[in-house]
C-alpha positions as CSV (number, residue, x, y, z in Angstrom):
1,X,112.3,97.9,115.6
2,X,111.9,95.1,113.5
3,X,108.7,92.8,114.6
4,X,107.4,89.6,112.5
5,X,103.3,90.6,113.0
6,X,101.2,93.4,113.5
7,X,101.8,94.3,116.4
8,X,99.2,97.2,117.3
9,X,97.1,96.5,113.8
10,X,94.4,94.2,113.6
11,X,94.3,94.2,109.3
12,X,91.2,94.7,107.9
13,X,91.2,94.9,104.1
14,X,93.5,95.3,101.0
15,X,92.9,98.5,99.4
16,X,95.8,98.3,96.8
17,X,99.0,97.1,95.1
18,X,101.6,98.3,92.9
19,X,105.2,97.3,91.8
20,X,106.7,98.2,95.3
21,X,104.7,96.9,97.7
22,X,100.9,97.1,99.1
23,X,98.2,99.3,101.5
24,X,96.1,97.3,103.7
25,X,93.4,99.2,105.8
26,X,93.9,98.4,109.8
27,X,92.2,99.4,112.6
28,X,94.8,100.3,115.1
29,X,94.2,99.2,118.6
30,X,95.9,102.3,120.1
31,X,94.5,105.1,118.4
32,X,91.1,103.1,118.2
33,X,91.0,104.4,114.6
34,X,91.1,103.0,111.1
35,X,94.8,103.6,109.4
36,X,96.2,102.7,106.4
37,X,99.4,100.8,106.3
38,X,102.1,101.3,103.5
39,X,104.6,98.0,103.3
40,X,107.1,98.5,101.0
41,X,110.2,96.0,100.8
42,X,113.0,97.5,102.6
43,X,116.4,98.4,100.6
44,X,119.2,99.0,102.1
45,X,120.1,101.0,105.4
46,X,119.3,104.4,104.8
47,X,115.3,106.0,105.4
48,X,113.3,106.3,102.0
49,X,113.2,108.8,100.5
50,X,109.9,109.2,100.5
51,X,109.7,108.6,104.7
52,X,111.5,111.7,104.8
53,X,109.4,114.0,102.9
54,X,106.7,112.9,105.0
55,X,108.2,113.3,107.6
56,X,108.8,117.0,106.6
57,X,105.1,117.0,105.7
58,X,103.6,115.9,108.6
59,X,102.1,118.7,110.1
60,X,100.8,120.3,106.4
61,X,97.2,120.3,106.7
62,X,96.4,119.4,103.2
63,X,98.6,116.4,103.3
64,X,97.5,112.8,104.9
65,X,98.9,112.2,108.4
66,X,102.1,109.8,108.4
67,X,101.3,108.6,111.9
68,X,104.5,106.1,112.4
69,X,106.7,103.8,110.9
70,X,107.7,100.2,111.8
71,X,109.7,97.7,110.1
72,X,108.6,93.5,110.1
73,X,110.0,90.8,108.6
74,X,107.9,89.2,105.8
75,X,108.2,84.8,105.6
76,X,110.9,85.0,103.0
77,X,113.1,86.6,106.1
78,X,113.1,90.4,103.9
79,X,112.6,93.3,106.1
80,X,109.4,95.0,105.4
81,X,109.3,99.0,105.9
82,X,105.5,99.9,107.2
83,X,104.5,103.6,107.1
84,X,101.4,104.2,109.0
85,X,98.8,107.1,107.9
86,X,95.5,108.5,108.7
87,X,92.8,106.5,107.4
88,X,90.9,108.2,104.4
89,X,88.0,107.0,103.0
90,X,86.9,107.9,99.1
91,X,84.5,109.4,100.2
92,X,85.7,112.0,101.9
93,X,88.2,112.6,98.6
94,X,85.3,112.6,96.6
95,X,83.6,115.3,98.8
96,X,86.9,117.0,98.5
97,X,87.4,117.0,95.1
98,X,84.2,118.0,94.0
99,X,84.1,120.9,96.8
100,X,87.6,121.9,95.7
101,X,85.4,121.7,91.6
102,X,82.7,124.2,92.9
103,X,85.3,126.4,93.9
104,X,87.5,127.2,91.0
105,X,83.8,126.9,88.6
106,X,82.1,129.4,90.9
107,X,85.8,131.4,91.0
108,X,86.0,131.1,87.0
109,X,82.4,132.5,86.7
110,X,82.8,135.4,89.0
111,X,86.0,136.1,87.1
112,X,84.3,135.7,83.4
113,X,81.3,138.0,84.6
114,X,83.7,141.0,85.7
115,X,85.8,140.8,82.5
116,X,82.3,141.2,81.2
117,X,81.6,144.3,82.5
């Protein structure tokens, strides 16, 4: 489906760019949740790639959520692919991360305190 707007996002924010394309934070009218949107310029016929390991991924609990995917077409008339995910704040990678940081130093010092013994 190829669609010109947003058509269930109401766009919130940028929240970053790289050589392919861009992530905007959305709130999504449907869900009634914050998501983050993926646009990528769309090459070719074939999926990406990287849609399809998503796909594959998509019910891997340590892995974001790829919710959907929906194509638009940008004002230079070039077809747009938009992968939908879970919205995740930095916070709750930071929390992660330094929970995930406790575990292996706490992990590491029980280990070094039996080699100890």
């Amino acid at each position: 489906m190829i669609n010109s707007s947003y058509p269930e996002y109401e766009p919130i924010s940028l929240r970053g760019a790289g050589a392919f394309g861009y992530v905007i934070e959305a709130y999504d009218r449907n869900r009634d949740a914050r998501v983050a949107i993926k646009r990528t310029h769309k090459v070719g016929t074939k999926l990406s790639r990287e849609y399809q390991v998503l796909a594959e991924l998509k019910e891997c609990e340590q892995c974001v959520k790829m919710l959907e995917t929906f194509y638009t077409v940008n004002d230079d008339g070039k077809v747009i692919q938009n992968v939908v995910f879970e919205y995740v704040s930095r916070k709750f990678l930071l929390t992660q991360a330094l929970s995930r940081l406790s575990w292996k130093m706490s992990r590491r010092t029980a280990i070094t305190s039996l080699c100890r013994k």
